[in-house]
ChimeraX commands (.cxc) that place a marker at each C-alpha (Angstrom):
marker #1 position -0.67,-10.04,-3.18 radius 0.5
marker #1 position -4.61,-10.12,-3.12 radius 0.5
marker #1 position -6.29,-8.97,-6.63 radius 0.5
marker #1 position -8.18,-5.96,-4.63 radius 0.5
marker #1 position -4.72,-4.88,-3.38 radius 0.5
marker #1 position -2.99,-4.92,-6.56 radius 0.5
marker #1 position -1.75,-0.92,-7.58 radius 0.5
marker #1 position -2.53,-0.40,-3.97 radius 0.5
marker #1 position -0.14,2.97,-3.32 radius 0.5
marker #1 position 0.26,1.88,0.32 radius 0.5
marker #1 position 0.93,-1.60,-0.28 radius 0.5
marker #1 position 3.29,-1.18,-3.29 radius 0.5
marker #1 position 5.38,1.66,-1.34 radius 0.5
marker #1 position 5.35,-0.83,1.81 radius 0.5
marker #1 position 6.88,-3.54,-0.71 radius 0.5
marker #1 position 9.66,-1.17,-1.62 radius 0.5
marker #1 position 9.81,-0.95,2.41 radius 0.5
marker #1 position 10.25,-4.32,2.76 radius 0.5
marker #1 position 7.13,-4.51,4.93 radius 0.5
marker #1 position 4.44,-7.57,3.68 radius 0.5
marker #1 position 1.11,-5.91,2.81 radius 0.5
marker #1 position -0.75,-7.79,6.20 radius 0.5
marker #1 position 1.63,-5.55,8.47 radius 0.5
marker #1 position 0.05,-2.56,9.50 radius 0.5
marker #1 position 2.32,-1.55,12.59 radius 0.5
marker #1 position 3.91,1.17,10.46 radius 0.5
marker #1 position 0.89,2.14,7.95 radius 0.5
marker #1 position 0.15,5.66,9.97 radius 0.5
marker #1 position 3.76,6.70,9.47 radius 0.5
marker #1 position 3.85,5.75,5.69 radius 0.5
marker #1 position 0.57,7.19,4.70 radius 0.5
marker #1 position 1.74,10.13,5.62 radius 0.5
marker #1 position 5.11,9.89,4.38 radius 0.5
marker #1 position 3.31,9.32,0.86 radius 0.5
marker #1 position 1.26,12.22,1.49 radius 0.5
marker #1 position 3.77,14.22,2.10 radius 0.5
marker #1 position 5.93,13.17,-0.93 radius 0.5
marker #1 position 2.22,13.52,-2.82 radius 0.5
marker #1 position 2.25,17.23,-2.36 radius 0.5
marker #1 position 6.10,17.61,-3.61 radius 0.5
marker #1 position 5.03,16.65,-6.51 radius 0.5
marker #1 position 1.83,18.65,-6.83 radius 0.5
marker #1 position 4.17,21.44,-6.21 radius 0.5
marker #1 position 6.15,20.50,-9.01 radius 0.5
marker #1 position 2.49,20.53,-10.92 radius 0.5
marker #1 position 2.55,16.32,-11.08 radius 0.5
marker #1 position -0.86,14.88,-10.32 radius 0.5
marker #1 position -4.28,15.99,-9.62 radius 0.5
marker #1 position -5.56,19.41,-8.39 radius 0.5
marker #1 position -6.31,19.44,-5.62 radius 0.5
marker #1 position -3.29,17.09,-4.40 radius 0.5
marker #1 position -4.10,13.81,-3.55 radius 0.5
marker #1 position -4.18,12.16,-0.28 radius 0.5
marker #1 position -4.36,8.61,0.34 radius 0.5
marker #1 position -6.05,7.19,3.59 radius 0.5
marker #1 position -5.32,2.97,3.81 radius 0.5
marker #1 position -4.33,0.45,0.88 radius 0.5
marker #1 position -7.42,1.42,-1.49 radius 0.5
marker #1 position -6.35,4.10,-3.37 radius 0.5
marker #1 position -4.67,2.71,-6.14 radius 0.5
marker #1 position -1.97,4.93,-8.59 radius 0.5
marker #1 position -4.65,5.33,-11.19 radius 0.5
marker #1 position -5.94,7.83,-8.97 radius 0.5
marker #1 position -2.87,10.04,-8.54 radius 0.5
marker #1 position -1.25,9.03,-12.07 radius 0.5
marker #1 position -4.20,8.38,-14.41 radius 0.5
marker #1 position -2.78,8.68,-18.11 radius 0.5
marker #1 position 0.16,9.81,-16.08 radius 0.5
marker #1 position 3.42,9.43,-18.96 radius 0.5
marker #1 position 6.09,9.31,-16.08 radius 0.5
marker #1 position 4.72,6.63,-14.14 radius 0.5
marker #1 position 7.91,4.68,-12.70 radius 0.5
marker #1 position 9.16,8.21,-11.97 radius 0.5
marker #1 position 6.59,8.94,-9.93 radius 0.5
marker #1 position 6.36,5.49,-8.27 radius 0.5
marker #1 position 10.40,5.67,-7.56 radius 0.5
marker #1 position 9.87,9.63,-6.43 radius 0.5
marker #1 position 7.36,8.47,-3.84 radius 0.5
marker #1 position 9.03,5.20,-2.55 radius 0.5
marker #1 position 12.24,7.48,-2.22 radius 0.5
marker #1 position 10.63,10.63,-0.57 radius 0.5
marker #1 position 9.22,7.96,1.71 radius 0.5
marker #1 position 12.24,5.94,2.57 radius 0.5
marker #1 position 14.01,9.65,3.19 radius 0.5
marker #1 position 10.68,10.56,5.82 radius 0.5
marker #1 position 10.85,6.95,7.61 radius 0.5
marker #1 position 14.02,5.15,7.32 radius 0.5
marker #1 position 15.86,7.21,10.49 radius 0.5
marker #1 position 18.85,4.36,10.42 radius 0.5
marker #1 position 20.01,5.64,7.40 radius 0.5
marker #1 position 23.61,6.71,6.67 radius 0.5
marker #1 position 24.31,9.88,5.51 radius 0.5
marker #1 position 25.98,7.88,2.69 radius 0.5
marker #1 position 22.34,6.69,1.75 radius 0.5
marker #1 position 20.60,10.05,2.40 radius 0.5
marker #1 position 23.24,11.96,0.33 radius 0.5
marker #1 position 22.37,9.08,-2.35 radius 0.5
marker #1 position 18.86,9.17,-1.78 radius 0.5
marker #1 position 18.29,13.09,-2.08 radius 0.5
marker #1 position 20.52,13.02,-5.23 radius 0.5
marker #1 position 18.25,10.62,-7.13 radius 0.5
marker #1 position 14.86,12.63,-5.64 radius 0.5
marker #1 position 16.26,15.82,-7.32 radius 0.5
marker #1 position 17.24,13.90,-10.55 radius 0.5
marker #1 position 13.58,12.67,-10.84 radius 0.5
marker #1 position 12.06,16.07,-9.52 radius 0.5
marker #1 position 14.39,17.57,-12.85 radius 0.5
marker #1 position 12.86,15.54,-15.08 radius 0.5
marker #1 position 9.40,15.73,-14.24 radius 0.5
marker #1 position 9.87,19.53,-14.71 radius 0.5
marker #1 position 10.91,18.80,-18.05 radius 0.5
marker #1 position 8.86,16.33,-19.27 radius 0.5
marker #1 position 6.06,19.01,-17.91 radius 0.5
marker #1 position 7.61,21.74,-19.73 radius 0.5
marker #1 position 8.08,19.33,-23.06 radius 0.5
marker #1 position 4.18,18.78,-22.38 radius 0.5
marker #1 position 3.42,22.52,-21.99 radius 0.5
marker #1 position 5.03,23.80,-25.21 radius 0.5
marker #1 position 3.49,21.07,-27.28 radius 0.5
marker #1 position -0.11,21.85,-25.65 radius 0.5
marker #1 position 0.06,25.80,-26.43 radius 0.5
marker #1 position -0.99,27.76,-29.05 radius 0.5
marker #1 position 1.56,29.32,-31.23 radius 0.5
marker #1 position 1.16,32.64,-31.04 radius 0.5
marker #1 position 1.25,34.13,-34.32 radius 0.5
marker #1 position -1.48,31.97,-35.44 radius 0.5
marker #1 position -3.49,33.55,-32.98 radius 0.5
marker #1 position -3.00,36.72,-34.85 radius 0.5
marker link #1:1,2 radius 0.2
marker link #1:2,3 radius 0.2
marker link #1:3,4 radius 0.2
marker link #1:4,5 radius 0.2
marker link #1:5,6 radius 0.2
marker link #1:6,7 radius 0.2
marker link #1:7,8 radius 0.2
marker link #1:8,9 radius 0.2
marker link #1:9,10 radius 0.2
marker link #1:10,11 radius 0.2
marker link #1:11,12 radius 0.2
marker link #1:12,13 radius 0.2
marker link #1:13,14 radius 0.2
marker link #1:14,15 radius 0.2
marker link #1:15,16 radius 0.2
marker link #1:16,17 radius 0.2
marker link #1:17,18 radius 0.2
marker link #1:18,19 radius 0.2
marker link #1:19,20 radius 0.2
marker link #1:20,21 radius 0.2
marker link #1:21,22 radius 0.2
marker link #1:22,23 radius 0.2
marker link #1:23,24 radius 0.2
marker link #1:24,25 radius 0.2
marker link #1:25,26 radius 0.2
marker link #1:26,27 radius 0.2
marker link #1:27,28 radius 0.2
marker link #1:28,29 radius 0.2
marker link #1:29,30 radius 0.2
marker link #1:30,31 radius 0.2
marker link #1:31,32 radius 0.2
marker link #1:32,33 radius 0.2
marker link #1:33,34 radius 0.2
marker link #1:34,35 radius 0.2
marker link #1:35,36 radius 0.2
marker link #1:36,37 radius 0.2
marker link #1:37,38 radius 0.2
marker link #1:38,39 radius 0.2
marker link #1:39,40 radius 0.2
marker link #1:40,41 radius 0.2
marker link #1:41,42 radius 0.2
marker link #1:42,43 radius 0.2
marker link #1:43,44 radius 0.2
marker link #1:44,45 radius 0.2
marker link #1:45,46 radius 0.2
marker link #1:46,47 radius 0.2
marker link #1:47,48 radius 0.2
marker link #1:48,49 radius 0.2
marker link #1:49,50 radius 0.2
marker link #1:50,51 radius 0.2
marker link #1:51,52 radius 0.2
marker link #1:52,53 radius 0.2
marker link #1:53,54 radius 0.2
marker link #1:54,55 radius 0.2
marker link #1:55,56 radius 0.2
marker link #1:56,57 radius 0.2
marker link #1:57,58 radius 0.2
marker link #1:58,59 radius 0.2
marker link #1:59,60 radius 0.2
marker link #1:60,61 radius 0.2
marker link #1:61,62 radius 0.2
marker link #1:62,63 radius 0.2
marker link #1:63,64 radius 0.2
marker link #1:64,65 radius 0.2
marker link #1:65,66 radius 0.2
marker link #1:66,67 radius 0.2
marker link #1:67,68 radius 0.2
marker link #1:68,69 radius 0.2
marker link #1:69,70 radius 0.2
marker link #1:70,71 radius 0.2
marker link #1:71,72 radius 0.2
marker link #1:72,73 radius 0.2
marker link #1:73,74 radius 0.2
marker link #1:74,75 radius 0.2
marker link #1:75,76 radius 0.2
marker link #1:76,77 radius 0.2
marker link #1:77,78 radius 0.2
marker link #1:78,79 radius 0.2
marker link #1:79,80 radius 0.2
marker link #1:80,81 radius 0.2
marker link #1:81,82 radius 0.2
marker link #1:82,83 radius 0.2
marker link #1:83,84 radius 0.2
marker link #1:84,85 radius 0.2
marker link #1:85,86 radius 0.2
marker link #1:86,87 radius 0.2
marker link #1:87,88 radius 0.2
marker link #1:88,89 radius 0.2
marker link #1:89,90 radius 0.2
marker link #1:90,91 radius 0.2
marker link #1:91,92 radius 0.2
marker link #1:92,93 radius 0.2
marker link #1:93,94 radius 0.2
marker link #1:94,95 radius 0.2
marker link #1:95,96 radius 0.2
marker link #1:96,97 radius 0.2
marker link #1:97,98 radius 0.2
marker link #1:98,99 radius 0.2
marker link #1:99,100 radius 0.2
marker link #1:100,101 radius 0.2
marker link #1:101,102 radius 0.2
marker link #1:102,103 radius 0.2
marker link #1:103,104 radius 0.2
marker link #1:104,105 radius 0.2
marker link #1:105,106 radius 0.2
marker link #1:106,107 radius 0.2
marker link #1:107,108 radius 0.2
marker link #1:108,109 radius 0.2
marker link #1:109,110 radius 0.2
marker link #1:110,111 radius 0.2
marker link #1:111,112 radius 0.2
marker link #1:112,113 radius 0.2
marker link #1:113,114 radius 0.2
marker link #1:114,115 radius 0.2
marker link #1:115,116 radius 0.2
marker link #1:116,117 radius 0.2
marker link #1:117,118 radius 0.2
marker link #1:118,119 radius 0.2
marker link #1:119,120 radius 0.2
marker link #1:120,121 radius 0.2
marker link #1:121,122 radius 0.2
marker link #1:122,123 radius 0.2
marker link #1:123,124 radius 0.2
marker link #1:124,125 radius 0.2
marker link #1:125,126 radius 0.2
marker link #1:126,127 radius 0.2
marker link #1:127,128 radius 0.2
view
Protein backbone atom coordinates (compact mmCIF):
# COMPACT_ATOMS: atom_id res chain seq x y z
CA UNK A 1 0.00 0.00 0.00
CA UNK A 2 1.30 3.60 -0.96
CA UNK A 3 2.69 5.70 2.21
CA UNK A 4 -0.13 8.55 1.43
CA UNK A 5 -2.74 5.75 1.61
CA UNK A 6 -1.65 4.24 4.73
CA UNK A 7 -4.74 4.69 7.70
CA UNK A 8 -6.73 5.49 4.64
CA UNK A 9 -10.53 4.58 6.15
CA UNK A 10 -11.61 3.67 2.60
CA UNK A 11 -8.74 1.72 1.69
CA UNK A 12 -8.31 -0.20 5.00
CA UNK A 13 -12.24 -1.08 5.07
CA UNK A 14 -11.82 -2.12 1.22
CA UNK A 15 -8.87 -4.51 2.50
CA UNK A 16 -11.21 -6.11 4.98
CA UNK A 17 -13.47 -6.30 1.64
CA UNK A 18 -11.08 -8.02 -0.10
CA UNK A 19 -11.03 -5.29 -2.75
CA UNK A 20 -7.08 -3.97 -3.66
CA UNK A 21 -6.90 -0.22 -2.89
CA UNK A 22 -6.51 0.65 -7.09
CA UNK A 23 -10.21 -0.75 -7.50
CA UNK A 24 -12.63 1.83 -7.38
CA UNK A 25 -15.72 0.04 -9.09
CA UNK A 26 -17.34 -0.30 -5.66
CA UNK A 27 -15.87 2.94 -3.72
CA UNK A 28 -19.48 4.92 -4.03
CA UNK A 29 -21.22 2.02 -2.32
CA UNK A 30 -18.58 1.69 0.52
CA UNK A 31 -18.18 5.31 1.30
CA UNK A 32 -21.38 5.34 2.11
CA UNK A 33 -21.64 2.19 3.81
CA UNK A 34 -18.83 3.74 6.19
CA UNK A 35 -20.82 6.73 6.51
CA UNK A 36 -23.53 5.18 7.45
CA UNK A 37 -21.85 2.88 10.07
CA UNK A 38 -19.99 6.49 11.03
CA UNK A 39 -23.21 7.89 12.33
CA UNK A 40 -24.12 4.53 14.43
CA UNK A 41 -21.54 5.24 16.26
CA UNK A 42 -21.95 8.98 16.74
CA UNK A 43 -25.25 7.88 17.99
CA UNK A 44 -23.72 5.79 20.41
CA UNK A 45 -21.60 9.23 21.27
CA UNK A 46 -18.18 7.55 19.51
CA UNK A 47 -16.31 10.10 17.43
CA UNK A 48 -16.46 13.66 16.57
CA UNK A 49 -19.40 16.13 16.78
CA UNK A 50 -20.59 16.74 14.24
CA UNK A 51 -20.29 13.00 12.80
CA UNK A 52 -17.83 12.45 10.39
CA UNK A 53 -18.13 11.78 6.80
CA UNK A 54 -15.54 10.54 4.61
CA UNK A 55 -15.50 11.44 0.79
CA UNK A 56 -12.46 9.12 -1.16
CA UNK A 57 -9.28 7.32 0.45
CA UNK A 58 -7.87 10.62 2.24
CA UNK A 59 -9.41 10.73 5.32
CA UNK A 60 -7.44 8.74 7.46
CA UNK A 61 -8.84 7.20 11.18
CA UNK A 62 -7.00 9.90 13.00
CA UNK A 63 -9.71 12.00 11.94
CA UNK A 64 -12.68 10.01 13.25
CA UNK A 65 -10.61 8.25 16.20
CA UNK A 66 -7.96 10.78 17.27
CA UNK A 67 -6.79 9.71 20.91
CA UNK A 68 -9.66 7.38 20.33
CA UNK A 69 -8.95 4.33 23.37
CA UNK A 70 -11.16 1.72 21.42
CA UNK A 71 -9.55 1.88 18.22
CA UNK A 72 -9.75 -1.86 16.81
CA UNK A 73 -13.34 -1.67 18.06
CA UNK A 74 -14.13 0.92 16.06
CA UNK A 75 -12.13 -0.26 13.01
CA UNK A 76 -13.93 -3.94 13.37
CA UNK A 77 -17.50 -1.94 14.08
CA UNK A 78 -17.08 -0.17 10.76
CA UNK A 79 -15.64 -3.02 8.54
CA UNK A 80 -18.67 -5.10 10.01
CA UNK A 81 -21.51 -2.45 9.65
CA UNK A 82 -20.06 -2.26 6.16
CA UNK A 83 -19.84 -5.86 5.17
CA UNK A 84 -23.70 -6.07 6.71
CA UNK A 85 -24.69 -2.73 4.12
CA UNK A 86 -22.76 -4.35 0.97
CA UNK A 87 -22.18 -7.96 1.10
CA UNK A 88 -26.02 -8.96 -0.29
CA UNK A 89 -24.67 -12.81 -0.85
CA UNK A 90 -24.53 -13.29 2.59
CA UNK A 91 -26.18 -16.16 4.51
CA UNK A 92 -28.36 -15.53 7.10
CA UNK A 93 -25.87 -17.75 9.00
CA UNK A 94 -23.27 -14.84 8.46
CA UNK A 95 -25.74 -11.95 9.04
CA UNK A 96 -27.07 -13.58 12.28
CA UNK A 97 -23.13 -13.80 13.08
CA UNK A 98 -22.36 -10.55 11.86
CA UNK A 99 -25.17 -8.49 13.78
CA UNK A 100 -24.24 -10.47 16.96
CA UNK A 101 -20.63 -9.26 17.00
CA UNK A 102 -21.91 -5.39 15.87
CA UNK A 103 -24.07 -5.39 19.08
CA UNK A 104 -21.21 -6.94 21.22
CA UNK A 105 -18.91 -4.04 20.09
CA UNK A 106 -21.80 -1.36 20.15
CA UNK A 107 -22.08 -2.81 24.23
CA UNK A 108 -18.84 -2.12 24.90
CA UNK A 109 -18.30 1.12 23.48
CA UNK A 110 -21.26 2.18 25.72
CA UNK A 111 -19.32 1.04 28.50
CA UNK A 112 -16.07 2.01 27.98
CA UNK A 113 -18.00 5.58 27.40
CA UNK A 114 -19.77 5.28 30.55
CA UNK A 115 -16.31 4.02 32.44
CA UNK A 116 -14.96 7.37 30.73
CA UNK A 117 -17.92 9.51 31.92
CA UNK A 118 -17.83 8.64 35.65
CA UNK A 119 -14.10 9.06 35.84
CA UNK A 120 -14.40 12.62 33.99
CA UNK A 121 -17.22 14.03 36.50
CA UNK A 122 -17.14 15.84 39.42
CA UNK A 123 -18.10 14.16 42.57
CA UNK A 124 -20.73 15.83 43.83
CA UNK A 125 -20.30 16.43 47.35
CA UNK A 126 -17.12 18.13 46.73
CA UNK A 127 -18.99 20.52 44.88
CA UNK A 128 -20.75 21.36 48.04
Amino acid sequence: MAENDENSILNDVKKLMMIGPTDTSFDLDIIIAINTAFVGLHGLGVGPVPALEITGSSTKWSEFIGAEKNMARIKSYVGLRVKQLFDLAATSYTIQAREKQIDKLEWQLQVELDRTALRTTPDPLTLL
